[in-house]
C-alpha positions in Angstrom: -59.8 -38.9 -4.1 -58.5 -41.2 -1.7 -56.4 -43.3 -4.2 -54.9 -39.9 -4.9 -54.4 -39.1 -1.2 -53.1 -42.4 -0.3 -50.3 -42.3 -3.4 -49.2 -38.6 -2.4 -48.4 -39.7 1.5 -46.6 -42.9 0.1 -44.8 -40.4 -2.3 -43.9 -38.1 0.9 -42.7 -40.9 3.1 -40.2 -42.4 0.5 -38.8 -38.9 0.3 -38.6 -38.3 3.6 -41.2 -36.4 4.3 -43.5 -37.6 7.5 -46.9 -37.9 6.5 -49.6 -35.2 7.1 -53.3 -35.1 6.6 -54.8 -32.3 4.5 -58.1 -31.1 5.0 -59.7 -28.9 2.8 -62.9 -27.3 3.4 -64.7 -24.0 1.6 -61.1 -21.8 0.0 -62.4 -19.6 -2.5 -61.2 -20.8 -6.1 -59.2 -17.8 -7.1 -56.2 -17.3 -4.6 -54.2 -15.7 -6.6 -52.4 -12.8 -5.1 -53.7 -13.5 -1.8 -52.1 -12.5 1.3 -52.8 -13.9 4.8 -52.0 -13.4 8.3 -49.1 -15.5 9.8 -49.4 -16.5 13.8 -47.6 -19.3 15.1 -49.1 -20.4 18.9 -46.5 -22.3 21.7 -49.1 -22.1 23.8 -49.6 -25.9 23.9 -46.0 -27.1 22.5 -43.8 -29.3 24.4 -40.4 -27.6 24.1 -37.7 -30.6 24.9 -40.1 -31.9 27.3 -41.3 -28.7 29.1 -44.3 -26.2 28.6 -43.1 -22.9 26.9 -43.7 -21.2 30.3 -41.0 -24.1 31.8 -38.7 -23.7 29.3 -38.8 -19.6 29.4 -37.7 -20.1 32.7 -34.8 -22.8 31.7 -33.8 -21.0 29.0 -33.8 -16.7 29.7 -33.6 -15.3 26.1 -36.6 -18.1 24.8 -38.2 -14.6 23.9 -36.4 -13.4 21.9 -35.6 -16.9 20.6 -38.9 -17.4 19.9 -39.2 -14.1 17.3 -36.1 -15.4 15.7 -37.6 -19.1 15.1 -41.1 -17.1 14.0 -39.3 -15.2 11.8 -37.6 -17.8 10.0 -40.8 -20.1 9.7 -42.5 -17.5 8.0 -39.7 -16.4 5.7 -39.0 -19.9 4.7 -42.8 -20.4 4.2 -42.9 -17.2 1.6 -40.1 -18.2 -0.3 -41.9 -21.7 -0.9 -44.9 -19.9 -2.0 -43.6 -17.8 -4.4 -44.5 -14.7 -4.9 -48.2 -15.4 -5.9 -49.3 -15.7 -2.4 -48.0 -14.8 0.8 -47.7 -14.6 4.6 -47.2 -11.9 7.3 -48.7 -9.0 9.4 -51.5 -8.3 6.6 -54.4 -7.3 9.1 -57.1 -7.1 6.6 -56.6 -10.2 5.2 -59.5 -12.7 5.3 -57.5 -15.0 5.9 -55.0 -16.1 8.9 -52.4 -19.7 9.0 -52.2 -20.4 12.6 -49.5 -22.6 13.0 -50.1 -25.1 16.3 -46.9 -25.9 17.5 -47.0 -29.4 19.7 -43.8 -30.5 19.8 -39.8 -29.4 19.7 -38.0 -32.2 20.4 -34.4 -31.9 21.8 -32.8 -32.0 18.6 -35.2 -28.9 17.4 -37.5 -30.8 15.5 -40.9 -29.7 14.8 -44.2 -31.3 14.8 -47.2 -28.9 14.1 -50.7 -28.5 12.8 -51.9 -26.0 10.7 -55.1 -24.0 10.6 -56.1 -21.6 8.2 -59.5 -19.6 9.3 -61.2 -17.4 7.7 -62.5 -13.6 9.1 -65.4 -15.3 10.7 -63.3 -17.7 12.5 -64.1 -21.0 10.6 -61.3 -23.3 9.9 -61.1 -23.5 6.4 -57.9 -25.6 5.8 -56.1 -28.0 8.5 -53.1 -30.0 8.3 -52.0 -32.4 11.0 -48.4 -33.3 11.6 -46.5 -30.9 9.7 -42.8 -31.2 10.0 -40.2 -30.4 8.1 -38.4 -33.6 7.2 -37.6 -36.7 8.7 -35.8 -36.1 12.3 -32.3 -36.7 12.4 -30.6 -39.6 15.0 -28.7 -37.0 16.1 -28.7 -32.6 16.7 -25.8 -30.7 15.8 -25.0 -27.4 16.6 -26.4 -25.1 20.0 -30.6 -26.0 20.7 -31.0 -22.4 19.2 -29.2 -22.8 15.9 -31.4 -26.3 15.8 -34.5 -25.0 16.2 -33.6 -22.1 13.6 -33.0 -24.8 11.2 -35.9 -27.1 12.0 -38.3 -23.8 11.9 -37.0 -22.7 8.2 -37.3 -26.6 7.1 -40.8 -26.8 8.4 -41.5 -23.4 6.7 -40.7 -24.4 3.6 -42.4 -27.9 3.7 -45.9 -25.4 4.8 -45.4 -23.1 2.1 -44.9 -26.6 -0.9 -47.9 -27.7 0.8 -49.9 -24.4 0.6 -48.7 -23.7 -3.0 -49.9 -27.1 -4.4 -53.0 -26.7 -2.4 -53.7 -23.2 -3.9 -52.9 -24.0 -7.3 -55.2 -26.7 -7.0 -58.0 -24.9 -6.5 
């Protein structure tokens, strides 16, 4: 089990993809169809160096900002998945991904954990140090249209990751 987890993070960093730590805990072994609730928290993230409640003041319309960049993390993570699972406003799901944003750097990049818990509150699945590539030297484009893109990237990476994970199981 470790070979295997050491030879997938060397696979990820020569691709470009940062590495991340998966840990798995009690899933159930038939996901098929399943359909969990999507909540991403900035309660804690650094946004280009300021809390969320700094940068709301810095930037007016973070608000409604914010919706935009949740909406397009979760999109991005659905199309990943497929159509055998899926993420959302599904309130009687067992089941909710609680992305942990920590970081958005200046040129939009993401760094997040992941937490999946179950109905009674235990965390059945973690990931540390999702992202959704490797960061660029540079940011093109306004902060907005960055972040839009980092969000849909790091979507996408969540949803491979959940997908091969499920289909694991």
């Amino acid at each position: 089990m470790k070979r295997c987890l050491i030879v997938f993070l060397l696979i990820c960093l020569f691709q470009g993809v940062t590495a991340q730590t998966v840990t798995l805990n009690t899933l159930p072994k038939d996901l098929k169809g399943i359909r969990m609730n999507f909540k991403v928290d900035f309660s804690h993230a650094l946004i280009l160096g300021m809390s969320e409640e700094q940068y709301a003041e810095y930037e007016k319309d973070w608000q409604d900002d914010k919706s935009t960049i949740v909406n397009n993390f979760r999109k991005a993570t659905n199309l990943a998945l497929g159509k055998s699972y899926g993420v959302g406003d599904y309130k009687n799901s067992p089941f909710t991904v609680n992305i942990i944003v920590n970081t958005i750097t200046d040129k939009g990049f993401f760094i997040c954990d992941v937490d999946i818990i179950d109905d009674s509150d235990k965390v059945v699945f973690h990931l540390d140090y999702l992202t959704g590539g490797k960061e660029p030297a540079i940011g093109i484009g306004t902060k907005l249209a960055r972040m839009k893109f980092w969000a849909t990237l790091t979507g996408k990476s969540l949803g491979s990751i959940l997908k091969k994970e499920f289909s694991n199981k």
